[in-house]
C-alpha angles and dihedrals in degrees: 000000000000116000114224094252089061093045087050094051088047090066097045092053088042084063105043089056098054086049087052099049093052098252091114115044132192102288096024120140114235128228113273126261097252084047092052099040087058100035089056097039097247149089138304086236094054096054091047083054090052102034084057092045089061091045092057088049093057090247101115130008127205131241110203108239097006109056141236134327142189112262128232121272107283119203103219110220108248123239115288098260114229120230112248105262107237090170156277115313104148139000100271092054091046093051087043093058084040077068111031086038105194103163114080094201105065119184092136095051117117092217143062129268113271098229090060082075096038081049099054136087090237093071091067089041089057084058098056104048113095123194108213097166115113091228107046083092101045130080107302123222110285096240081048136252109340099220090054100052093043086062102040072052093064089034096060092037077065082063099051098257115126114211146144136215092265092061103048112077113194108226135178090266135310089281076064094042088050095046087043091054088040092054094051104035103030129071137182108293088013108151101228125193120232141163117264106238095027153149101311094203086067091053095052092052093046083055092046087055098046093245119166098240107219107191113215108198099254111214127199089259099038149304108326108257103211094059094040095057085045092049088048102054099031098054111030097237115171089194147061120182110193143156109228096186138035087008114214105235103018107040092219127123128213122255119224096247090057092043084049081054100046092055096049085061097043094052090040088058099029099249133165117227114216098192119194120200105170091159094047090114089059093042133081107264090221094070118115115272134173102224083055097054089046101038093222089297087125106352124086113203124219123194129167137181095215096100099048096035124017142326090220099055088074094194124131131134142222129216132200149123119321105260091041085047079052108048091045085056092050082045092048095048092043087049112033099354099225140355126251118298091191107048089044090052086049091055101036082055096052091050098045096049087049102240094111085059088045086046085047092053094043079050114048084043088058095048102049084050090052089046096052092053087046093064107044085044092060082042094059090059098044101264131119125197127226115275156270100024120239098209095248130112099272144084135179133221132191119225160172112283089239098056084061107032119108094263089049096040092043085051093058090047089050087059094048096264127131104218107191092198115188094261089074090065106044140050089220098100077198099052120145112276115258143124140223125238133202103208092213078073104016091107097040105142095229093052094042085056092042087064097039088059091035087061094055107050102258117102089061088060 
C-alpha cells in the first residue's frame, strides 16, 4: 500500500510531466482538486498537498476563488561558481579554501578531517540526544545558557581559573569572542599586539577594524619576551592577543617562566592579555596559563568547542572580569542579540552524560598517533618539525624559500594540495620561511612525495 507521501510526490510528478511534455503551458489552469484526485486515484487532500508543494517550488501559483496555474518559465539561477584555487598568499585566502574546501590533499588545513567525526562514537551520541525543553528553541539569555556556564565554570576552576557565571559570557565561537573584545576595546589607529606567526582570523578583524597590527617574534615556548617588551613600549599598544598553549601556527606551548614574564610586561605597560586556548580540552589542565596565574584581573579567556567538536556547533566563551564580562554581553546583545539555546543545551547534554569526555580521550589518543606518524614521515624526507610539541594539531616546519613562495605554494594547489605557508600567518611580507602542518593530514603520501621533490628543487619548475 502506498503511504500518502508517496501519493503526494506521484502527482506531483504526474504534473511536472505534463508540464514537461508540453500538455500544460505557462498560464494554463489546472484541473481542479476533485478532477486530479480522481484522475490520479487519491484523495482531495492529497492533490491540495501536492498542488502546494508545486507552488513552493515556484511551479505553479494560485489564484483565490479560481484555482491553480501553471506558472511562467523561471530561469533558475545556476550554482555560484567558485573561483579556481591557485594557492595560499595570505590568511583570508587560507581560511576561504578551509571553507570552500577544493583540494582534496590538506596538510596545510586548520581543521580535522571530517571522517574523524563520522568515525566517532560521538556522532551516534549527537543523534540520540533529544531536547524536550520549550525553550531549547527560543531566544537564549543573553550571557548564554546558565547550566552550561556553571560547568565550563568547574571546568576552568580545574584549570586553575577561578570564575563565576557572571563573569563567562557564551559566544558563537572564539572568532566571535575575539571580534566581540575587538569591538569593545579596539578603535580605529589603535597599535594592537599579536603573535608573529600568528592566528591569521584575528589579523584579518583587526584589519577589518583598522587596527594598527603590531607583530610581537613568537618562540616555541612563548611570545619572546625581549620584543614584546620593545613592542610594548615603543608603540603604545593597550592589548596583547596570544595563544599560551598548542600554539596555531606553531604548534608550541608557553612555559610558566615565560607567562610569569609576559605578565610582568603586560602589568609594567599597562597592557590587557586576550588568551585563546581553543585545545584546552585536549590538553592537561595543569599546564601554565595566563589567565591562571592572573586569575581574569587583566586577562580575558577565551575557550571554544569548535576544535574538538565541530566547526558548526559555533559555540565558544569568554571569561573576564566582571565589567569586561559586562561590557562583551552589552556588546553581544547590540550585534547578534543572544547565542544559540539549542547548540549550548547539545553540548551541556553531551558533557553531562559523559560522552564529550569519552570523545576527548578517543581524541587526544588519535592526535598524539597522527602526530607521531607526522613526524617520522617528515623525518623520512630530511625534515624535522619545531619542538616540543604542544599537543595540538600543528606542527611547524622550517624551509627553503622556494618550497613556500607563491609558485611553489600555486603548484601544490594545482595537484590538489593545501599548502598553509608562513605568509598566511603573518603581516612581515619577509617573514622566515616555514609552514605550517595539521598532523590529521601531516603523512599523507602525496604530501610526503610533494616535500621530497620540493626539496629538491623540483615543484617550483
Amino acid at each position: 500500500m502506498s503511504s500518502p507521501t508517496t501519493k503526494v510526490e506521484q502527482v506531483v510528478q504526474d504534473v511536472l510531466a505534463r508540464i514537461r511534455s508540453g500538455e500544460l503551458r505557462p498560464g494554463q489552469k489546472l484541473r481542479s482538486l476533485n478532477e486530479e484526485a480522481v484522475a490520479n486515484g487519491v484523495a482531495k487532500n492529497t492533490v491540495v498537498e501536492a498542488y502546494l508543494r508545486l507552488v513552493a517550488q515556484g511551479v505553479l501559483h494560485a489564484r483565490q476563488g479560481s484555482g491553480y496555474y501553471v506558472a511562467g518559465a523561471i530561469e533558475r539561477p545556476r550554482p555560484h561558481a567558485i573561483a579556481p584555487f591557485s594557492g595560499i598568499t595570505d590568511g583570508e585566502a587560507l581560511l576561504t579554501e578551509q571553507l570552500e574546501r577544493r583540494l582534496p590533499v590538506r596538510p596545510g588545513d586548520g581543521r580535522l578531517p571530517p571522517d574523524w567525526l563520522e568515525e566517532s562514537k560521538l556522532k551516534h551520541q549527537l543523534s540520540s540526544i533529544r531536547l524536550l525543553a520549550a525553550d531549547a528553541y527560543n531566544y537564549n539569555s543573553a550571557w548564554g545558557y546558565l547550566p552550561l556556564r556553571e560547568r565550563l565554570c568547574s571546568v576552568l576552576a580545574e584549570r586553575g581559573i577561578l570564575a563565576s557565571p557572571d563573569r563567562l559570557l557564551m559566544t558563537q565561537g572564539a572568532n566571535h569572542a575575539m571580534d566581540l573584545v575587538i569591538r569593545g576595546y579596539v578603535q580605529p589607529g589603535d597599535a594592537v599586539l599579536v603573535d608573529d606567526p600568528g592566528y591569521y582570523p584575528l589579523l584579518s578583524k583587526l584589519n577589518v577594524g583598522r587596527a594598527r597590527i603590531v607583530d610581537v617574534k613568537r618562540n616555541q615556548d612563548g611570545p619572546c619576551l625581549e620584543d614584546l617588551q620593545e613592542k610594548a613600549r615603543s608603540s603604545g599598544a593597550r592589548i596583547f592577543f596570544t595563544q599560551s598553549l598548542a600554539h596555531n601556527p606553531t604548534g608550541g606551548s608557553i612555559t610558566l617562566g615565560n607567562a610569569y614574564g609576559v605578565l610582568r610586561i603586560a602589568e609594567a605597560n599597562n597592557l590587557m592579555l586576550v588568551e585563546d586556548d581553543p585545545f584546552a580540552d585536549i590538553l592537561p589542565p595543569s599546564l601554565p596559563r595566563l589567565a591562571a596565574l592572573d586569575q581574569l584581573e587583566r586577562v580575558i579567556y577565551i575557550g571554544s568547542f569548535s576544535k574538538t567538536l565541530a566547526g558548526s556547533f559555533r559555540v565558544g566563551y569568554v571569561a573576564a572580569a566582571k565589567s569586561v564580562a559586562s561590557e562583551l554581553c552589552r556588546l553581544l546583545v547590540a550585534t547578534t542579540v543572544s547565542t544559540s539555546s539549542y547548540n549550548e543545551r547539545l553540548i551541556f547534554s553531551l558533557i553531562d552524560q559523559g560522552h564529550y569526555l569519552r570523545h576527548l580521550r578517543s581524541l587526544q589518543s588519535r592526535v598524539a598517533d597522527a602526530t607521531q606518524k607526522t613526524v617520522q614521515a617528515l623525518k623520512s624526507v630530511g625534515l624535522e618539525a619545531c619542538s616540543p610539541f604542544g599537543g595540538g594539531f600543528y606542527l611547524w616546519i622550517n624551509t627553503p624559500p622556494h618550497m613556500v613562495d607563491p609558485k611553489a605554494v600555486a603548484h601544490a594547489a594545482s595537484n590538489g594540495m593545501l599548502i598553509a605557508p608562513s605568509m598566511a600567518f603573518s603581516t612581515d611580507a619577509s617573514c622566515a620561511p616555514a609552514m605550517r602542518i595539521n598532523v590529521a593530514h601531516g603523512y599523507h603520501p602525496q604530501f610526503i612525495a610533494w616535500l621530497r621533490n620540493a626539496l629538491q628543487g623540483q615543484n617550483a619548475n
